[in-house]
C-alpha positions in Angstrom: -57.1 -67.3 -33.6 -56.7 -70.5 -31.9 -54.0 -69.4 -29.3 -55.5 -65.9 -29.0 -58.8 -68.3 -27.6 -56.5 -69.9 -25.2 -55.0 -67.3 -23.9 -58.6 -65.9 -23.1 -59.6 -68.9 -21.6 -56.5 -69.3 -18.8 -56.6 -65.4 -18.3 -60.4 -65.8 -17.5 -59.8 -68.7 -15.0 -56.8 -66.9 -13.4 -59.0 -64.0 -13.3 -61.3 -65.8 -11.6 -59.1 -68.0 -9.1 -58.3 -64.6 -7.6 -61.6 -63.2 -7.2 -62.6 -66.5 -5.9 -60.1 -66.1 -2.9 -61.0 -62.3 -2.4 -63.4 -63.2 0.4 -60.7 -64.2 3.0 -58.6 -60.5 2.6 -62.3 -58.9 2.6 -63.2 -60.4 5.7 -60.4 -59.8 7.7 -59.9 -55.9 6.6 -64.0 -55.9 7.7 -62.4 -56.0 11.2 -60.8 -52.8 10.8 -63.1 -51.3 8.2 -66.2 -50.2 6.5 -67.1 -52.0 2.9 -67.0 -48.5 1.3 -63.8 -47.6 2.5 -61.8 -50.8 1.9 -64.0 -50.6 -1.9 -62.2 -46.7 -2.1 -58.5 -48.1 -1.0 -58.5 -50.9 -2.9 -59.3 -49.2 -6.4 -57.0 -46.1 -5.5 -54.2 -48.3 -5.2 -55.1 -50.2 -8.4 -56.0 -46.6 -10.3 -52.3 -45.4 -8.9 -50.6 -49.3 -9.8 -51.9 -48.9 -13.1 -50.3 -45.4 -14.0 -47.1 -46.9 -12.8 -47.5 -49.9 -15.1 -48.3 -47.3 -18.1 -48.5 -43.7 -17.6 -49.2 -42.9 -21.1 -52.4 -40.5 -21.1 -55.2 -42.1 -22.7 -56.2 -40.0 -25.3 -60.1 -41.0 -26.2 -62.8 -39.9 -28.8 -65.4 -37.9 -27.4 -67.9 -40.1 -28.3 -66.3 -43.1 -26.7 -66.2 -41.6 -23.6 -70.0 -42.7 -22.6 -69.1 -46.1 -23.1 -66.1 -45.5 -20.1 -68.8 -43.6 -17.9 -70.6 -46.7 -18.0 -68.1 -49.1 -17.3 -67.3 -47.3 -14.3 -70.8 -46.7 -13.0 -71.4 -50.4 -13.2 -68.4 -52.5 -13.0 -66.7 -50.3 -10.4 -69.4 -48.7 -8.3 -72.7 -50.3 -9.3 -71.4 -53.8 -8.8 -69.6 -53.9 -5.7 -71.7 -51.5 -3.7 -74.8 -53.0 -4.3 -73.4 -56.5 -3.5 -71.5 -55.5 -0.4 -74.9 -53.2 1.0 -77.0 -56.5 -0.3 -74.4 -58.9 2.4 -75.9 -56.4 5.2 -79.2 -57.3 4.3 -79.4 -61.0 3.4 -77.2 -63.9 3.8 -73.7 -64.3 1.7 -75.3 -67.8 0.7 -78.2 -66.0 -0.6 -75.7 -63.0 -2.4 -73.4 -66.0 -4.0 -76.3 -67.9 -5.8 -77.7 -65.1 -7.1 -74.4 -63.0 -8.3 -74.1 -66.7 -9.8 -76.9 -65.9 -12.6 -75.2 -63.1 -14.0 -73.7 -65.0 -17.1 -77.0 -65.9 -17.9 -78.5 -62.2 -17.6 -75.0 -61.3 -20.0 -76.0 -63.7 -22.5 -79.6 -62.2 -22.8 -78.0 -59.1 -22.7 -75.8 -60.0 -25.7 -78.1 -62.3 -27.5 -80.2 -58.3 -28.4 -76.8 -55.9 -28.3 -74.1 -57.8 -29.4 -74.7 -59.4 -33.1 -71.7 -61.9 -33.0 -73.0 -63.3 -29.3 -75.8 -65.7 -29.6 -77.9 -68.1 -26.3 -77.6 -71.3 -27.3 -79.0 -74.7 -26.1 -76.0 -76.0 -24.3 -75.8 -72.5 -22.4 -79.1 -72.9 -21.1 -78.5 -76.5 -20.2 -74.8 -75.3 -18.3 -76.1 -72.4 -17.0 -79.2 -75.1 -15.3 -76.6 -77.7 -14.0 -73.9 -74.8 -12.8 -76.9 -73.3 -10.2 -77.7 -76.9 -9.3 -73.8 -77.4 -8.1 -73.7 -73.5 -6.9 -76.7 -74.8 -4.6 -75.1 -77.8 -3.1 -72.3 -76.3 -2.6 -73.8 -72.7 -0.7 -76.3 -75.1 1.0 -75.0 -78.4 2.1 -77.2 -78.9 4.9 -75.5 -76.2 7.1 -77.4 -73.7 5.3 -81.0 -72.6 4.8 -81.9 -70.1 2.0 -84.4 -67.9 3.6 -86.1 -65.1 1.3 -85.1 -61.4 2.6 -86.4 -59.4 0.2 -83.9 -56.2 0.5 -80.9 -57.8 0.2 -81.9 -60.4 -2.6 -83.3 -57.9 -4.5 -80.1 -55.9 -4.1 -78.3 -58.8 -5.3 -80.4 -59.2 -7.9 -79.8 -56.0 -9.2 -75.8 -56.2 -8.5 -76.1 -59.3 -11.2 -78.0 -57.2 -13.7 -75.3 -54.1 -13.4 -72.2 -57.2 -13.7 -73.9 -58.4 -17.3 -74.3 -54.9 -18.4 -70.7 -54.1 -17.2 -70.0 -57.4 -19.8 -71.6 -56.0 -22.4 -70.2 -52.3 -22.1 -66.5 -53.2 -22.3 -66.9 -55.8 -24.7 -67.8 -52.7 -26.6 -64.8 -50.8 -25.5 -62.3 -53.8 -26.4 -63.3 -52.9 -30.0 -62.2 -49.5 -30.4 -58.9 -50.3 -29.7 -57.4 -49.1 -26.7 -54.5 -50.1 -24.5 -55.9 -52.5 -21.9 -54.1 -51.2 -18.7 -55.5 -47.9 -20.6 -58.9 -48.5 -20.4 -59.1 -50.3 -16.9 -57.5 -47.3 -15.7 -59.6 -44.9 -17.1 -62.8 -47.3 -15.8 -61.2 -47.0 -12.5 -61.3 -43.4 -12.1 -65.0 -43.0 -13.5 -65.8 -46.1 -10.9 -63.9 -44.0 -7.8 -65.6 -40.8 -8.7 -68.8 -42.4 -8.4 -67.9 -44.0 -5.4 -67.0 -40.5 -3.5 -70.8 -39.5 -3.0 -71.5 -42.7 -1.5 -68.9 -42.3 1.6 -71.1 -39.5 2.6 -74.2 -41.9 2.8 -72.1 -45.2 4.1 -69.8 -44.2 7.3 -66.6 -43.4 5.5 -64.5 -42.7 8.4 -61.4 -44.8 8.1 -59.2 -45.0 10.8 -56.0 -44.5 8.8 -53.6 -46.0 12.2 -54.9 -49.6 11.1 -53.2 -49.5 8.0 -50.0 -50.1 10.6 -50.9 -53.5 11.2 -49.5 -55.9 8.6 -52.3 -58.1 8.0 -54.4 -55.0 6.9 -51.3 -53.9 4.5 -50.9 -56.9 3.5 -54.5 -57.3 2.6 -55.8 -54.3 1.1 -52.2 -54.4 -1.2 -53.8 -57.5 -2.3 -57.0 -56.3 -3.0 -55.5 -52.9 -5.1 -52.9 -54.9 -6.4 -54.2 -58.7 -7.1 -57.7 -58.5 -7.3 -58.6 -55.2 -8.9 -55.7 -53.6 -10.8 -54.3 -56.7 -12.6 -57.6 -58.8 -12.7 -59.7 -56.1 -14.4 -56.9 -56.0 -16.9 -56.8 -60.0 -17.2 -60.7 -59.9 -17.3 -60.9 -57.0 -20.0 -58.5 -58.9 -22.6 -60.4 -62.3 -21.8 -63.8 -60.6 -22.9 -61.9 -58.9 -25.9 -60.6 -62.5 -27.2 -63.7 -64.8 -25.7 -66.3 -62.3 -26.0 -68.8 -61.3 -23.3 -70.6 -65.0 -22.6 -67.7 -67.1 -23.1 -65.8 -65.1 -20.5 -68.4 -64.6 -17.8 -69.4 -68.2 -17.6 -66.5 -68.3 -15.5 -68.7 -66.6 -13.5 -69.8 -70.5 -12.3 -66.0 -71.1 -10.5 -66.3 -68.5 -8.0 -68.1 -70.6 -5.0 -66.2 -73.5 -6.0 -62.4 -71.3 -5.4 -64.1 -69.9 -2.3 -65.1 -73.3 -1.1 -61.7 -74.9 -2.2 -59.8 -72.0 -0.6 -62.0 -71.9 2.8 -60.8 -76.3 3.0 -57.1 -75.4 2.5 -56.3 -71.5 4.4 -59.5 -71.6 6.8 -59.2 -75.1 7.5 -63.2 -76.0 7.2 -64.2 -79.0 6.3 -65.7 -80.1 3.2 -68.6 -82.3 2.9 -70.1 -85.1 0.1 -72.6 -82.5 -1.0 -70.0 -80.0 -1.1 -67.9 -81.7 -3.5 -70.8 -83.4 -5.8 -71.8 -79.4 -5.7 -68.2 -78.4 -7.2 -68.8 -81.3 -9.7 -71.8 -80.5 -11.3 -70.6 -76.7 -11.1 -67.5 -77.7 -13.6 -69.9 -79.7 -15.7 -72.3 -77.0 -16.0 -69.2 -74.6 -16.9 -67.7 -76.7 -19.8 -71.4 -77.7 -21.2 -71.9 -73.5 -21.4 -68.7 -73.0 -23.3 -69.1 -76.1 -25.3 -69.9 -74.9 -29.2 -73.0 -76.0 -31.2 -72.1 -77.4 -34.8 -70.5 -74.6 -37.5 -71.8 -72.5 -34.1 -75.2 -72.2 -35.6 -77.4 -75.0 -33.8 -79.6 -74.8 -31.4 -80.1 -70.7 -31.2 -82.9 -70.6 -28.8 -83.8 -67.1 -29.0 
């Protein structure tokens, strides 16, 4: 039980170091392309990676097939349209802080759905210091948060659709399936959802730019890295950790961005910045850290 808990735990952070670096291959292919379109490349290729890594027809019980529809709409589609639309509206500073409450709105979430997942005390206490450090780190004087109310509310809502992504394939991870399996299957259910919205968001790729090696390289990344094998590495993590354990991770994902903008982009890092990552570390072991026999301090 032990190891199977370590193993979630560095699968989680790995998870998470590459999602935290995602930004840079984003920004770059957002030369060349549309956020729909590079969102419809990136999880072809890791739909297509993932048959290669196990063809093996998934063969699921009619009524566990909701509980996949759902995982698409929101983990896939919901999630990543909403927060890339919400970046058009309002500032990335503004999208980062917020996406940053989502473990919080998962452990409600699972505190009233999930029996076995309880909010505790030193959650609460983590989840207040992590958003403190989140803060100083998205606005370290450079920065001001200005209130536009389209894009946070969008934001808002991409957080909401994240913790009830958690939830839904925590559910999945019990019945059993093959991993790759069911991230494959979520991926199809998420691209078929995304097909309506390239008539609404200016899907017309220019298909020549794919030519350049720096968009390749990128978007190969993005199927690859960051959707195919992370899903998969994210999916077992919530299976072993469970829903609230795993999304505190949730926390690391300015402080990867801000380490990784210091060491590839070359900016420069500041005293607030690095208090910020600080207190966003503390605030992420206080969340995971157990109450007593795991029964003290239920707040809820």
């Amino acid at each position: 039980m032990e190891k199977k808990q370590t193993t979630g735990h560095l699968l989680a952070a790995l998870t998470i170091l590459v999602w935290g670096t995602t930004y840079i291959s984003t920004k770059v292919l957002l030369r060349y392309f549309q956020p729909v379109e590079i969102l419809i490349f990136r999880f072809i290729i890791g739909f297509l990676f993932l048959i290669l890594l196990n063809p093996k027809p998934l063969k699921v019980e009619r009524k566990h097939e909701i509980y996949f529809i759902m995982a698409g709409l929101t983990g896939i589609t919901g999630y990543y349209l909403l927060e890339n639309v919400a970046l058009v509206y309002t500032q990335a500073t503004n999208v980062g802080v917020i996406i940053a409450v989502a473990p919080f709105l998962t452990a409600i979430l699972s505190h009233f759905f999930l029996k076995t997942e309880k909010l505790h005390f030193y959650f609460i206490m983590g989840f207040v210091l992590a958003i403190i450090g989140i803060c100083m780190i998205s606005f370290n004087g450079s920065s001001v948060f200005h209130l536009n109310p389209m894009g946070d509310l969008l934001a808002i809502l991409a957080a909401v659709v994240w913790a009830i992504y958690s939830i839904v394939i925590k559910k999945v991870s019990e019945f059993g399936y093959g991993s790759i399996q069911t991230t494959r299957r979520t991926f199809l259910y998420g691209i078929l959802f995304m097909i309506p919205a390239m008539f609404f968001m200016d899907y017309h790729p220019d298909y020549t730019q794919f030519l350049h090696m720096e968009v390749m390289g990128n978007i190969l990344f993005l199927g690859f890295g960051a959707s195919a094998l992370c899903f998969v590495t994210w999916n077992v993590a919530v299976k072993r950790l469970g829903a609230v354990k795993t999304s505190i991770y949730i926390y690391m994902t300015p402080v990867i961005t801000t380490v990784t903008s210091v060491i590839v982009l070359h900016e420069k890092i500041n005293l607030i910045s690095v208090l910020g990552i600080i207190c966003t570390m503390a605030g992420l072991f206080l969340s995971g850290k157990k109450t007593v026999g795991q029964k003290a301090a239920h707040i809820m």
